[in-house]
N, C-alpha and C positions, 0 to 999 in steps of 0.2 A: 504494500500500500504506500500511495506516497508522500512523502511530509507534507508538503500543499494539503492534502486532503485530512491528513490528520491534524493540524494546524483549524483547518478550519472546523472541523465537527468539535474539536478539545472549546475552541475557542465558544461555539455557540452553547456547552452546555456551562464552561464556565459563565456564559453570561446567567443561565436559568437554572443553575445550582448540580442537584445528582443526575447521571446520563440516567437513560430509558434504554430502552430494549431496541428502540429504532433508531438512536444513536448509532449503539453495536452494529444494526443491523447494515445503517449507512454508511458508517465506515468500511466495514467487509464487504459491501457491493454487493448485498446479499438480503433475503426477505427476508421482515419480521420473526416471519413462521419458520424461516430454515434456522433461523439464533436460536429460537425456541428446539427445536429439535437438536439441536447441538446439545443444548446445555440439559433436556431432559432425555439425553439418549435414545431417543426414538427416531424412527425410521432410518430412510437412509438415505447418507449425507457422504457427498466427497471426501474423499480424507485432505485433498487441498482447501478444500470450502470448511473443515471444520477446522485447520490451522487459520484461514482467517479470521474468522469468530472470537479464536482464543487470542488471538495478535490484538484482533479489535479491543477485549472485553481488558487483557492486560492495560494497553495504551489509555484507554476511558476510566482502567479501576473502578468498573461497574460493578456492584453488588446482583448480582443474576435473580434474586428473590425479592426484592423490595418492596413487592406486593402482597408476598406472604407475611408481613409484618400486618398487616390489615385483618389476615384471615384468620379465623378460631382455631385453637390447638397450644400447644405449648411454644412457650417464648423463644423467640430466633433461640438460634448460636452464632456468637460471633468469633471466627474463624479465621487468621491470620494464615499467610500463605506469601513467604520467605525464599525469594529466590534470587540463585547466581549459577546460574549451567551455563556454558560455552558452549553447548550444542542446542540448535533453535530445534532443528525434528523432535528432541528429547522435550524439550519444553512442553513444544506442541502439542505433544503427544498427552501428556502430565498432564495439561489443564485442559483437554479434553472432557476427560476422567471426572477432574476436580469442579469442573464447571455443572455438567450432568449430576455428578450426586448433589451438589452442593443444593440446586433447585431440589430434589427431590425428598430432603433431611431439612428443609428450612435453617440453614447455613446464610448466614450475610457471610460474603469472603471479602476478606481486605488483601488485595495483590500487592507486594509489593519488591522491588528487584534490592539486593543485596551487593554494596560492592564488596566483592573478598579481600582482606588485609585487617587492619587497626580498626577500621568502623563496622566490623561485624558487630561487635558487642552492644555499639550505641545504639544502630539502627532498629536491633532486636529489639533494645529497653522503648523506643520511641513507638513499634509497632505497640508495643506490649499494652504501654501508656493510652491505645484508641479503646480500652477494656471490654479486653478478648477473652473469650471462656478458653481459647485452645489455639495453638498453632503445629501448620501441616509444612516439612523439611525434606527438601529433594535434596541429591547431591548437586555439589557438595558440601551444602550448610550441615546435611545431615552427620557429616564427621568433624563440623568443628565444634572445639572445644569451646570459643567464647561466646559461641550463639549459645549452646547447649547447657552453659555456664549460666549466661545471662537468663533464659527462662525456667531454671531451677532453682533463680533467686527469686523471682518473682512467681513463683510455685502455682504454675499453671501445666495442666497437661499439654505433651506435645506429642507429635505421632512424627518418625523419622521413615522416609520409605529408602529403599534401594541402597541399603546401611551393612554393608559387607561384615560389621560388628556393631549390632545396634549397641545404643549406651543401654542400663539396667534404669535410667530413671527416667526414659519415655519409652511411649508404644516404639513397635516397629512395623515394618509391611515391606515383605523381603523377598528372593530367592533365595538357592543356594547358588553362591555365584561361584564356589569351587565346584560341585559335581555338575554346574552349568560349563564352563572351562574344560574339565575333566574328559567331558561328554563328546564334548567336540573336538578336540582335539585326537578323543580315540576314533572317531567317529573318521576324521584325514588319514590317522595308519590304518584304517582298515582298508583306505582307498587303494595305499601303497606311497602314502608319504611316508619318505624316510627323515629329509632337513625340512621344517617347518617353522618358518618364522614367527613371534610373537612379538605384536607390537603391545605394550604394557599401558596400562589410562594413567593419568594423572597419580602421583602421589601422594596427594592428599586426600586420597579417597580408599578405605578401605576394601571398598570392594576390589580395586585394583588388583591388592595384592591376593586376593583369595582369588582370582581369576588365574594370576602367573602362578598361581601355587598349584590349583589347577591340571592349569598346561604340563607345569612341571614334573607332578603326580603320573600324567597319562604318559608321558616320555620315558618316565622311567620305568615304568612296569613295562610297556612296550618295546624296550630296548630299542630307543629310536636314539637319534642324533641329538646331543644334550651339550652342544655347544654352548658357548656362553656368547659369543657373537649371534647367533639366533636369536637372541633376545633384545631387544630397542626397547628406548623409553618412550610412551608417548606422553599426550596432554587431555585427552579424548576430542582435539582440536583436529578440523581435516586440515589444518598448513602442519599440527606434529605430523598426520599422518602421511601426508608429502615426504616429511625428509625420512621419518623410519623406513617406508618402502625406498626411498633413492640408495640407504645406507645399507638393508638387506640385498638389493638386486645388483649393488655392485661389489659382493663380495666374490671371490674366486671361483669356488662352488656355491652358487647362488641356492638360496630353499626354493623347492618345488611348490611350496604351500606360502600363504602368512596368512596365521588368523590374528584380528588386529581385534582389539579389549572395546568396541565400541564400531558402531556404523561410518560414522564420521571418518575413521580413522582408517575404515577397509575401502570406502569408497575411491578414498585419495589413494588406496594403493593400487587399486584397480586402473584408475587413472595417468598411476607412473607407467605402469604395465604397460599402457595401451601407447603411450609415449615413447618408450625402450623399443615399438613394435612386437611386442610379446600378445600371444594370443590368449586372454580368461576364458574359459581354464584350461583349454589345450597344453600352453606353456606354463602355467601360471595360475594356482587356484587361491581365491582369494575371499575367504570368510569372515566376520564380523558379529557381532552383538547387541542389541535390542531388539531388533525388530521395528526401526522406525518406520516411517513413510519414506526416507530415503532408499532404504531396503529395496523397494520395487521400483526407484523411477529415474533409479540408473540401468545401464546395458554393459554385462550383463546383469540380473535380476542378480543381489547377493542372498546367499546361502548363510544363515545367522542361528544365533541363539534368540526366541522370540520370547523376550522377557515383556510380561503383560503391563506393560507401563501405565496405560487407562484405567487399565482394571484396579494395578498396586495403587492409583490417587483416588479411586472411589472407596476400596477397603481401608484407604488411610481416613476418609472421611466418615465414614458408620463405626470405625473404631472410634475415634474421637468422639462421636456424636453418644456412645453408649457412654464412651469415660463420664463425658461432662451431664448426660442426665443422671446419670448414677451419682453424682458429687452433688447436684442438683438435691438428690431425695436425700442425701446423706448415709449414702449407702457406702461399701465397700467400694477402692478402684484402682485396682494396680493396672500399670501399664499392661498392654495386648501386647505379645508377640507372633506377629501373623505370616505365615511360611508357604510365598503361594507355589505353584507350578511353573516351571520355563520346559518350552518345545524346540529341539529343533527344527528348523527351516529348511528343507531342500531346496533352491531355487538353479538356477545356469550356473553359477558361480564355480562349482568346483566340479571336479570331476578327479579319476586316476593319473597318475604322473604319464604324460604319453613315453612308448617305449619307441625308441628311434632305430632304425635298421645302424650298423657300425658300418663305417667307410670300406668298401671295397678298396683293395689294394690295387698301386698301378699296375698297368699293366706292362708286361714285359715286353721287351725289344722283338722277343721268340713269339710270343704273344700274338702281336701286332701286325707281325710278318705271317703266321702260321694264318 
């Protein structure tokens, strides 16, 4: 969408106070009734048309319920929603999720972007201070310590999703991102990889490392190739993902394989591939993780681990929503720890290492003449 146009809808609802729902809808270039089905999960909606929605409803900090304040039932909740991801698909994808439950649990959601470094901690206390019964933590607020810090001073539940080690003093809403790692990784030797690159997510996210522990796990039992050059750091950024594939494909014996800790991150090695002139997956099989919308709408289609991103932001919301009316009645409420499902994906992406005929020798003088 473009500044012009967000510029101008920002500007018309600042003049006349909280956006509407035709705000959203104006901004995304899209009906009333498609916002509505976005945010209550019903029918069926592009998956680029529901990344607008969520861009929109982000950019406006529209509360998607505001009418349910009017209706009969029990009093909102209000819902804090703390973000700083480097991947927009991921996002996308999250507030998806977070948008659709949020209208259907009568949740106001306060969106709000988080810069990583020193103002973690304040911006948390400032969220905290609009008095919120609970706040929802994607990575990677999910593993810092002074977000995590700051609302266990202010002793409100929090729900952390996609928390490779949730903390013990908020909910969680998980995979296992080792036997998800694991999985897929045995998943390339059973093709016939033998060198299989890994590209690693960021290090300040725990899931990272249960992911390369993972890989690491299926290599060794598998008696595969356990270099330590096989392995690159990334950022779950596709320009990290740019230079780990440029640093894997120009090693001596290049890996047949690279699964990279993130979509973002395989996309771009796909893209070095294609670059090199390397054919996916002829030459070159090249796997990935989440399952975003990036997943399908590159060529080829990648091959992932399909972690339920949507799904992880709606069980982060009905876990919170039980926390807080249980605190509500004065009842008991220890944090949820909630352990979903990941599938793997088969898409174009990978395929067996091709086996190449070996060079026919010259031929000889006698040869040539006979």
């Amino acid at each position: 969408m473009s500044k012009a146009k967000t510029g101008t809808v920002q500007e018309e609802v600042e003049r006349r106070g909280q956006p509407t729902m035709a705000d959203v809808a104006k901004l995304a270039g899209v009906s009333a009734m498609t916002v509505s089905r976005v945010m209550n999960g019903k029918g069926l909606v592009r998956e680029s048309t529901r990344r607008k929605v969520a861009e929109a409803v982000a950019a406006l900090n529209y509360t998607p319920n505001q009418e349910a304040r009017n209706l009969a039932g029990s009093k909102p909740i209000r819902v804090g929603f703390l973000y700083s991801n480097p991947s927009a698909a991921y996002l996308s994808e999250f507030l998806v999720g977070l948008l659709s439950q949020s209208g259907l649990n009568n949740v106001q959601l306060f969106v709000e972007k988080c810069e990583a470094g020193e103002q973690e901690a304040e911006q948390t206390r400032r969220l905290v201070e609009n008095g919120l019964d609970g706040i929802i933590l994607p990575p990677p607020l999910c593993d810092s310590e002074a977000v995590l810090s700051a609302i266990a001073q202010a002793s409100i539940p929090a729900v952390v999703v996609a928390c490779g080690l949730p903390d013990a003093r908020v909910g969680a809403v998980s995979i296992d991102d080792y036997e998800a790692a694991h999985a897929m990784t045995r998943h390339l030797i059973n093709l016939g990889h033998h060198r299989i690159g890994f590209v690693v997510g960021h290090p300040n996210q725990t899931a990272s490392a249960r992911r390369l522990q993972g890989y690491r796990a299926a290599i060794a039992e598998q008696g595969a190739d356990a270099s330590e050059e096989l392995v690159v750091q990334g950022m779950f950024t596709y320009r990290s993902g740019l230079d780990a594939a440029e640093h894997l494909l120009a090693l001596e014996e290049r890996p047949t394989a690279i699964f990279a800790s993130n979509d973002d991150m395989a996309a771009a090695a796909v893209a070095v591939a294609h670059r090199l002139g390397l054919d996916v997956p002829g030459d070159l099989t090249v796997t990935g993780f989440d399952d975003t919308a990036l997943a399908t709408t590159i060529w080829p289609e990648l091959t992932t681990v399909r972690q339920p991103i949507a799904g992880m932001a709606r069980e982060a919301v009905q876990s919170l929503v039980r926390r807080v009316r249980a605190l509500r009645e004065g009842a008991a409420a220890e944090p949820e720890q909630v352990r979903m499902d990941f599938e793997l994906v088969r898409r174009q992406s990978d395929a067996a290492p091709r086996t190449r005929p070996s060079a026919l020798p010259p031929l000889t003088a006698a040869k040539r003449v006979g």
